[in-house]
C-alpha positions in Angstrom: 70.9 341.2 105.2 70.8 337.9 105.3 70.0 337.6 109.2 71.1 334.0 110.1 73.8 332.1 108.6 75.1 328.8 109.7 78.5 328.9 108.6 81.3 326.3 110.0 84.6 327.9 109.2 87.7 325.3 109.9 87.9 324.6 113.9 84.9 326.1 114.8 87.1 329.3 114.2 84.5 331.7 112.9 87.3 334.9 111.9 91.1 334.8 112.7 90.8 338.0 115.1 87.6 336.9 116.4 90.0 336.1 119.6 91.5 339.6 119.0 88.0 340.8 119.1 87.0 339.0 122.0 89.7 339.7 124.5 88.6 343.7 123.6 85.4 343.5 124.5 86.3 341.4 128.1 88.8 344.7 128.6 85.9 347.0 127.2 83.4 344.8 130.0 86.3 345.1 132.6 86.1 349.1 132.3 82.7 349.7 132.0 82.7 350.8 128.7 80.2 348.3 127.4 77.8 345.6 129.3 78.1 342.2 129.3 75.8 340.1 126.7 73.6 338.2 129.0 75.3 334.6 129.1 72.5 332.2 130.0 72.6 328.6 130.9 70.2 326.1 130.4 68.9 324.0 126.9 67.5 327.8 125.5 70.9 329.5 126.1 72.2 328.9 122.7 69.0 329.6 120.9 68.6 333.2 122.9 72.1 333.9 122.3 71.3 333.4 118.8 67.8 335.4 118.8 69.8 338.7 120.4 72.7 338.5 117.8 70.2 338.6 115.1 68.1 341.1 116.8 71.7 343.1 116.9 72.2 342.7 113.2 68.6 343.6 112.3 69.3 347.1 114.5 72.5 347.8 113.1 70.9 346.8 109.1 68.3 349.7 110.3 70.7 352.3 111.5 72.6 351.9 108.3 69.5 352.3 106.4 68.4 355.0 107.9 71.8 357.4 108.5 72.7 356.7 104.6 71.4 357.5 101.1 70.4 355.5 98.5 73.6 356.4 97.0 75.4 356.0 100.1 74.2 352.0 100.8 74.8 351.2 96.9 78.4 352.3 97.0 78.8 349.8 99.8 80.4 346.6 99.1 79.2 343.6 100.2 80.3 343.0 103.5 80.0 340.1 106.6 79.3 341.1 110.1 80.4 338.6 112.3 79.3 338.5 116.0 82.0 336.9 118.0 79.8 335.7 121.1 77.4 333.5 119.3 79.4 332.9 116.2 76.6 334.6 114.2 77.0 335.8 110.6 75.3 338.7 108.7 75.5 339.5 105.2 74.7 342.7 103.5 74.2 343.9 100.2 72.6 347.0 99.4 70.0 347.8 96.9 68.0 350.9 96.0 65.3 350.1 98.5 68.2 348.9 101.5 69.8 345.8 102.3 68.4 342.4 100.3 66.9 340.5 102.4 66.3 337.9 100.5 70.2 336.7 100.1 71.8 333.7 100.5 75.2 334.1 100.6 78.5 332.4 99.8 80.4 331.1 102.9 83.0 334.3 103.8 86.5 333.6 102.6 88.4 334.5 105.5 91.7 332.9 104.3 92.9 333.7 101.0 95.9 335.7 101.1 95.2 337.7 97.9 92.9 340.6 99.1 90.7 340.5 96.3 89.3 336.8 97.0 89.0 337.2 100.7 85.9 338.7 101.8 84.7 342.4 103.3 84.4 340.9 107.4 83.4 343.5 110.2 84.2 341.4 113.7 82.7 342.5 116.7 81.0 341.7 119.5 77.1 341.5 119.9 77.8 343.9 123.4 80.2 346.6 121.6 78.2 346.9 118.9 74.7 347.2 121.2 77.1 349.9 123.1 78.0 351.3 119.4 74.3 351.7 118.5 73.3 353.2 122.3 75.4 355.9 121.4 78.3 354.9 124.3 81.1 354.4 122.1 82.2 355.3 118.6 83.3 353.6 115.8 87.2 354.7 115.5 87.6 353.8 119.3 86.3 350.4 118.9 88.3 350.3 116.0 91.1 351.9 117.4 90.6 350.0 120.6 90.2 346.2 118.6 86.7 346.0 119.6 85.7 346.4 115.8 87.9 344.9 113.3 87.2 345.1 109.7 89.3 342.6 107.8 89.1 343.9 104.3 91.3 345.3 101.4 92.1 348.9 101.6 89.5 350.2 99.6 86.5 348.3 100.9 87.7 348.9 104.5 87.9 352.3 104.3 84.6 352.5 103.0 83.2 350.4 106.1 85.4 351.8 108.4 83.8 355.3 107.0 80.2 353.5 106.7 80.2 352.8 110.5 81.2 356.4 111.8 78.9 358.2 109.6 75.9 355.8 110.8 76.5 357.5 114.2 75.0 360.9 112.6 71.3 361.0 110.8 71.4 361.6 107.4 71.0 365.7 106.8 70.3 365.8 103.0 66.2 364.2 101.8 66.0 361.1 100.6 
């Protein structure tokens, strides 16, 4: 995973249903289902946000390491989590020994209206998906409910929409 990067997508729009996302996760906050990310202020706030959304990606890297084969990670694609708070990217690619983290990827394509030039995106936010990996809610309700979004073309999403709910179970079989 590629645990920081700085992109600038058009109007400081990081994902088209990052809004989606985000009014999910207030109604998610609003019922109790998830707590709130701790919104600072001060001349650090930006730069804690930041440290916790990469702390988030580097748990959620972990628990799809460790709930999936090698077989499992390598049929991944290579997919973008974006965390909607803090306008943080990850990128994953899987090897044989886990994600690279060694990457440096391409800016995400989160235009192009043919499906095979747009990239694999997951949107969330950095509190559903702490409340995802705590074991409060589960991937098809925050997908169901908005709170995850995974903008990519059939195949791939299946495969991350299938990706997230089986890291909610450890991996039965040896590696």
């Amino acid at each position: 995973m590629c645990a920081i990067c700085n992109f600038k997508i058009e109007f400081g729009v990081g994902h088209p249903a990052a809004l989606t996302v985000a009014v999910a996760a207030r109604k998610a906050i609003e019922a109790g289902l998830i707590d709130p990310v701790d919104a600072q202020q001060g001349a650090l706030a930006t730069a804690r946000a930041r440290a916790s959304s990469i702390d988030a990606l580097n748990l959620l890297q972990a628990r799809i390491e460790e709930t999936h084969t090698p077989g499992q990670l390598l049929a991944l694609p290579d997919f973008y989590v974006f965390l909607v708070e803090s306008d943080t990217w990850g990128f994953f690619r899987a090897t044989v020994d886990g994600f690279d983290s060694d990457i440096v990827p391409e800016m995400p394509d989160v235009t192009a209206t043919d499906a095979a030039r747009r990239s694999n995106i997951v949107v969330m936010p950095e509190a559903g998906l702490r409340a995802w990996l705590a074991g409060r809610i589960d991937a098809h309700a925050a997908l169901g409910d908005s709170l995850f979004y995974v903008d990519a073309p059939a195949r791939a999403g299946s495969t991350l929409t299938r990706m997230l709910a089986e890291a909610e179970t450890p991996v039965l079989d040896a590696r």
